[in-house]
C-alpha positions as CSV (number, residue, x, y, z in Angstrom):
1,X,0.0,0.0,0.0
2,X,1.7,3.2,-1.4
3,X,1.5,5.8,1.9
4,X,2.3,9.7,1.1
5,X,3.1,12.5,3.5
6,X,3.0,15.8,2.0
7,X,4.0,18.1,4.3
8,X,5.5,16.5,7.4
9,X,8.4,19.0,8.3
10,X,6.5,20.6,11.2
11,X,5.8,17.8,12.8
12,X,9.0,16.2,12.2
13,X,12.3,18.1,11.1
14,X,14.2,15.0,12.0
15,X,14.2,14.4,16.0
16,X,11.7,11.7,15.1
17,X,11.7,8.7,13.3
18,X,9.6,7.8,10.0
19,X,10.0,3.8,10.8
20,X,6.5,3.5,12.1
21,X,5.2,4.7,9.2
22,X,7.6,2.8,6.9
23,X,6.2,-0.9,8.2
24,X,3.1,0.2,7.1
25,X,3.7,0.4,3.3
26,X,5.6,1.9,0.9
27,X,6.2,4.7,2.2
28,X,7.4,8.5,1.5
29,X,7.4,11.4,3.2
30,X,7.6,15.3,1.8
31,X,8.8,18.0,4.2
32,X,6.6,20.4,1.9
33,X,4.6,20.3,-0.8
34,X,2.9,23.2,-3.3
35,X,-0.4,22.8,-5.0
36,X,0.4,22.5,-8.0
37,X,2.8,19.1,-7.3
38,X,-0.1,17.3,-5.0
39,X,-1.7,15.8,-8.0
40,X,1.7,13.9,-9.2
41,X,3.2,13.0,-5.7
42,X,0.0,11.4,-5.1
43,X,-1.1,9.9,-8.4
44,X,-0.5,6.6,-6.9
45,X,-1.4,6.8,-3.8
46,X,-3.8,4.6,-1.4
47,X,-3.5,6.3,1.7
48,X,-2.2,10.3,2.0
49,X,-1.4,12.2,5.2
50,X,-1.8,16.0,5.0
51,X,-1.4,19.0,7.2
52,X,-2.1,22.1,5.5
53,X,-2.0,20.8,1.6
54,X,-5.6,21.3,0.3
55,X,-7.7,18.9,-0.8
56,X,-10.8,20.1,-2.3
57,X,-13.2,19.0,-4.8
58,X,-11.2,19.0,-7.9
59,X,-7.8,17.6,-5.9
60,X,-9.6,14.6,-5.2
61,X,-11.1,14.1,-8.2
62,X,-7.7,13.2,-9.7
63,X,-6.6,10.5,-7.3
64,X,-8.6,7.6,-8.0
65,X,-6.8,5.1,-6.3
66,X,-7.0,7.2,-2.6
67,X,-9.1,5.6,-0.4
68,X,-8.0,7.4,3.2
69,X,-6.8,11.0,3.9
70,X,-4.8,11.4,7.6
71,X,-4.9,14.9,8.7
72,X,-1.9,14.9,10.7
73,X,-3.6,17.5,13.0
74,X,-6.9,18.2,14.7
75,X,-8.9,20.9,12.4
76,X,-9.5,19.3,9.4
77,X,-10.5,22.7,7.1
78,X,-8.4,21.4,4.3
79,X,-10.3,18.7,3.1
80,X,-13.5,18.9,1.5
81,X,-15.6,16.4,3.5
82,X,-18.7,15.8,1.3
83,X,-16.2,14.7,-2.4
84,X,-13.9,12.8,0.0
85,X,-17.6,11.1,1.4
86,X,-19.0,11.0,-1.9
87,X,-16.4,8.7,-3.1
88,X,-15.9,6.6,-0.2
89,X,-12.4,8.0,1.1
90,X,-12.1,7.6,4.7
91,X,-10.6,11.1,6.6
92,X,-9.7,11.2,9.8
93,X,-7.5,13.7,12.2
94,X,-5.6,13.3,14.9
95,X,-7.4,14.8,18.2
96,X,-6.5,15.4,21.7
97,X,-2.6,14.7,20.9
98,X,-1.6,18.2,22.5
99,X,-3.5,19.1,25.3
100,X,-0.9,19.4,27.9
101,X,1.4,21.1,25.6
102,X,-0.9,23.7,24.8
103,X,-2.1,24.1,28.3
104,X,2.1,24.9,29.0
105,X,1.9,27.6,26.4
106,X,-1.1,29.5,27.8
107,X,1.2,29.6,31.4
108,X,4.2,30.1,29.2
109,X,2.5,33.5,27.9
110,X,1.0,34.2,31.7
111,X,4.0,33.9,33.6
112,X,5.5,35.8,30.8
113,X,3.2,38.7,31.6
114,X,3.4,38.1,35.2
115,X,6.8,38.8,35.9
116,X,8.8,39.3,32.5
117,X,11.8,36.9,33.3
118,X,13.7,37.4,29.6
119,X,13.4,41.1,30.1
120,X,14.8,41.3,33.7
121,X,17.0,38.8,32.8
122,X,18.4,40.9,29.5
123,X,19.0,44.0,32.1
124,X,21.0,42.1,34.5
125,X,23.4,40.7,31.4
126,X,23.5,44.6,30.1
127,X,25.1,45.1,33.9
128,X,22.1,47.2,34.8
129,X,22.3,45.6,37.9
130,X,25.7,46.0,38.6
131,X,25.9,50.0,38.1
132,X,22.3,49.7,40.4
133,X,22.5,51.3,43.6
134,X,19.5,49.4,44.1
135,X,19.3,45.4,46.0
136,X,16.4,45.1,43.6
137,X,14.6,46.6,40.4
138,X,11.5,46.0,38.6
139,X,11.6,46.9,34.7
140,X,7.4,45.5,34.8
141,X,5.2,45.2,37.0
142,X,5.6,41.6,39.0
143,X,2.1,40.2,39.1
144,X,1.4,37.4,42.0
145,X,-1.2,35.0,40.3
146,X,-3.1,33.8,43.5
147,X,-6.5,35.0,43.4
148,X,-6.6,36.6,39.9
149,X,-9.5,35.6,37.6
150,X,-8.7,33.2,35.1
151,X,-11.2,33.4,32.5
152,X,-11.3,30.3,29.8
153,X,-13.6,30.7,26.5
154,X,-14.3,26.7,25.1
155,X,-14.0,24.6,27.9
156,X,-13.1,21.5,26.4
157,X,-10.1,19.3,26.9
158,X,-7.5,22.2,26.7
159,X,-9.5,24.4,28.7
160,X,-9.9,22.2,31.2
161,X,-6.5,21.6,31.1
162,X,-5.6,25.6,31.4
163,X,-8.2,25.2,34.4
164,X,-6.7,22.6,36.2
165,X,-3.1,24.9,36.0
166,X,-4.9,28.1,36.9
167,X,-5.8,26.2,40.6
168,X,-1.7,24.9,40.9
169,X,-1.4,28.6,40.9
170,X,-4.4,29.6,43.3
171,X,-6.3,31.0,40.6
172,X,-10.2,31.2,40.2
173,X,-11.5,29.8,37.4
174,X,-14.7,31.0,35.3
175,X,-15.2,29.8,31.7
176,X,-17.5,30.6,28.8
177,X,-18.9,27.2,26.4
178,X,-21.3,26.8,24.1
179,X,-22.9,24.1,25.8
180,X,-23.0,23.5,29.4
181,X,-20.8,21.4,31.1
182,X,-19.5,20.7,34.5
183,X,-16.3,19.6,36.0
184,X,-15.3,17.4,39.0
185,X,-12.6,21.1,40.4
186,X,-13.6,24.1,41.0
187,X,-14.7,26.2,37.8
188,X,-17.8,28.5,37.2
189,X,-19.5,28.4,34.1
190,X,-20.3,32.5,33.0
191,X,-21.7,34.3,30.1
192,X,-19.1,35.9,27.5
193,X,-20.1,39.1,29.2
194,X,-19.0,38.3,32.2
195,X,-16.0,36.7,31.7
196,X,-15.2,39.3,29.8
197,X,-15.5,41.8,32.5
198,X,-14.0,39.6,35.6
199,X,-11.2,38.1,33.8
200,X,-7.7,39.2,35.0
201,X,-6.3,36.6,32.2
202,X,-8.5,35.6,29.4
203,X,-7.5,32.6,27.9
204,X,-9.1,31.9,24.2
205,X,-9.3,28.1,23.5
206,X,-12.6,27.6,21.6
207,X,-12.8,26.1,17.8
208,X,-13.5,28.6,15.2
209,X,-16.9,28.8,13.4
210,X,-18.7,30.6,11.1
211,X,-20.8,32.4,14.4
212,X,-17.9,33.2,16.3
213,X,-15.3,34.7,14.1
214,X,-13.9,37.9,15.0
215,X,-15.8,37.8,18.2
216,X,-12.9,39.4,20.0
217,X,-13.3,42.7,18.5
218,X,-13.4,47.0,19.7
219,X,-16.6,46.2,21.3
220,X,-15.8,43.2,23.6
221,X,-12.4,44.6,24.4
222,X,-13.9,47.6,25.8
223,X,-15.4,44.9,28.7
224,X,-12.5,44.0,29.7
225,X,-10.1,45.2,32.3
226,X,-7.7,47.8,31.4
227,X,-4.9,45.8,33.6
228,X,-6.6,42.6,31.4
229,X,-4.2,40.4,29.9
230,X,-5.7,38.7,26.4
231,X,-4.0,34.9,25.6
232,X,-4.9,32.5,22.4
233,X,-3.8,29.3,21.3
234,X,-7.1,28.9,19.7
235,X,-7.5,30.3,15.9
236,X,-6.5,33.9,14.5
237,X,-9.5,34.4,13.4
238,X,-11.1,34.2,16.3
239,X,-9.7,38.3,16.6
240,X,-10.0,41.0,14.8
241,X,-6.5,42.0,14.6
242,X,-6.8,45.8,14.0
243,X,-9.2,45.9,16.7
244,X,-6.7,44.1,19.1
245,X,-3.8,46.6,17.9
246,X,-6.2,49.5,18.5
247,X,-6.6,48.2,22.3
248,X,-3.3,47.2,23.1
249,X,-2.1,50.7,21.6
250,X,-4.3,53.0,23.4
251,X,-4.1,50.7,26.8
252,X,-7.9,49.5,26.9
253,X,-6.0,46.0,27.7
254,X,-3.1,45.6,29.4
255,X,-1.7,42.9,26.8
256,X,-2.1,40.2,24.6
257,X,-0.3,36.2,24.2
258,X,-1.1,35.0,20.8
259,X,0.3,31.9,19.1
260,X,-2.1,32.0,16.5
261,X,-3.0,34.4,13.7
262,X,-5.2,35.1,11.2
263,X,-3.2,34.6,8.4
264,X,0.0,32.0,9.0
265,X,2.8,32.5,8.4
266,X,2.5,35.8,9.6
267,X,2.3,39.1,7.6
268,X,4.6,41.7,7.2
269,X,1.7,44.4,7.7
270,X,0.3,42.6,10.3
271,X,-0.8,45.9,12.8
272,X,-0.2,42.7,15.8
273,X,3.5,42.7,15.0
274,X,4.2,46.3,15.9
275,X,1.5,46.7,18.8
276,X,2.3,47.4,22.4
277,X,3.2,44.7,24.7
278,X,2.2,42.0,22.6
279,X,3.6,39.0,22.5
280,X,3.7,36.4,19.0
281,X,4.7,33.1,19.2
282,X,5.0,31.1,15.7
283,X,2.1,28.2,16.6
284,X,4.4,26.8,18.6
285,X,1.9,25.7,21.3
286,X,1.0,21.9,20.0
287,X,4.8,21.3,19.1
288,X,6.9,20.3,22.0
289,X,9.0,16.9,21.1
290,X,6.3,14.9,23.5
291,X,3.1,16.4,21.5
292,X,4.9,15.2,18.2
293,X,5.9,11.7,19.1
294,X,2.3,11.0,20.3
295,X,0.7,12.7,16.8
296,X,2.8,10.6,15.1
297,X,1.6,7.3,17.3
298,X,-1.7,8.5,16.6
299,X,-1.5,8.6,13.0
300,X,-0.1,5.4,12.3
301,X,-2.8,3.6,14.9
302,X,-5.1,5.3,12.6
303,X,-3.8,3.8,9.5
304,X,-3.4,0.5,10.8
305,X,-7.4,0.3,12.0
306,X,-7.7,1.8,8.6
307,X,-5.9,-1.6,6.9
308,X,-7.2,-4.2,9.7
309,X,-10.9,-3.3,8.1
310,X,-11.4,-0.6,11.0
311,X,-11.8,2.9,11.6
312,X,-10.7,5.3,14.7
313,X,-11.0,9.2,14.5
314,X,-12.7,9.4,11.0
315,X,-14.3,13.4,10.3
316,X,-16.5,12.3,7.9
């Protein structure tokens, strides 16, 4: 069975091993692929694993022999559901695979704003600190997070995640969800408006959809606390970017974590990439070596339900 990876650099730019993957078939592996080589690098293929390469209506109507599409990552956007259904392909993603890691970035980004370690840490290598006739300095303010309201919007297995950090630290929790759930530790379950108001650190970790796209914008900004700190691992477009600038630039928050943009790999005009104490990461949050390894367990327990005559994490 002829196995193609498209675009597997991300996952893997060589601290892992393919040889999973190679038992199953014959296999090979692209670090990146352009449109307009998909069509010959998978002419032959049974079974093709994908990231961000597109595979839409037309795409798929020149493969004939592919019969399974792995998205080698949780959102599945790129692959058009209903021709991949229509002729019987089998698509599934990889889910949950990244939980903890992204959990770690949210802290990563709130610790950052809490106490600014590279910054102080920059000064004191400058030998600010040695020509100080100061014991102590503080270049930001140092934030204690005990008793600040954390304040989580999509409360599913990464929010919870968030949540469950957020008590280590002594932190109350309030979250925002489309549907109502409850937890076994405590965490309120609020309106947007609320925790939009009450939130010290507002943590975005919902899927995007069609309804709530761009639904941090001028107008919910203006809940929030000026000394408000905004985080997402989410999706850009969750944000209206020149709404977020706007804030950050004329204080209405107090600053803003974002691993995510709306348009990746980042823009050069992007009005994020200039504004005040914002802090860009480049969607970094799912990739620590541990996340990695198990996506790439995941995929190939996927594949081999896939040839036993089974199926585990299909989309469609």
């Amino acid at each position: 069975m002829k196995i193609v990876l498209l675009d597997g650099y991300t996952m893997n730019p060589g601290d892992l091993s393919w040889e999973g993957l190679e038992a199953l078939g014959e296999f090979t592996a692209y670090d990146h692929t352009a449109p307009e080589e998909t069509i010959s690098r998978c002419q032959d293929a049974e079974i093709v694993l994908t990231n961000k390469v597109v595979f839409d209506k037309e795409v798929i109507a020149q493969l004939p022999k592919l019969k399974y599409i792995g998205v080698i990552a949780t959102g599945y956007n790129v692959i058009d559901l209903e021709a991949a259904r229509e002729r019987g392909i089998i698509v599934t993603n990889i889910p949950a695979y990244s939980t903890d890691s992204v959990a770690q970035m949210v802290f990563s980004q709130i610790l950052n704003f809490s106490q600014n370690i590279s910054t102080h840490a920059a000064s004191v290598s400058k030998g600010e600190w040695a020509e100080s006739i100061d014991f102590s300095y503080r270049l930001t303010p140092q934030i204690e997070l005990k008793d600040k309201t954390l304040g989580i919007i999509g409360f599913g297995k990464i929010g919870q995640a968030v949540a469950k950090l957020g008590l280590a630290f002594g932190m109350k929790n309030i979250y925002q969800n489309r549907s109502i759930k409850s937890v076994d530790f405590p965490a309120k379950q609020v309106d947007l408006e609320t925790i939009l108001k009450e939130s010290d650190f507002l943590s975005i970790n919902c899927p995007l959809t069609d309804d709530n796209a761009g639904f941090i914008n001028k107008d919910t900004l203006a809940l929030m606390k000026p000394s408000a700190f905004l985080i997402n691992t989410g999706r850009g477009p969750l944000i209206n970017e020149k709404d977020l600038a706007d804030a950050l630039n004329n204080n209405v928050i107090a600053g803003a974590g974002l691993d995510v943009l709306s348009v990746e790999p980042a823009t050069a005009d992007n009005p994020l990439a200039t504004a005040k104490n914002c802090y860009i990461t480049p969607h970094i949050a799912w990739a620590t070596l541990e996340a990695r390894a198990r996506l790439l367990n995941i995929i190939i327990e996927n594949i081999k339900a896939f040839q036993s005559g089974g199926t585990v994490n299909v989309v469609n």
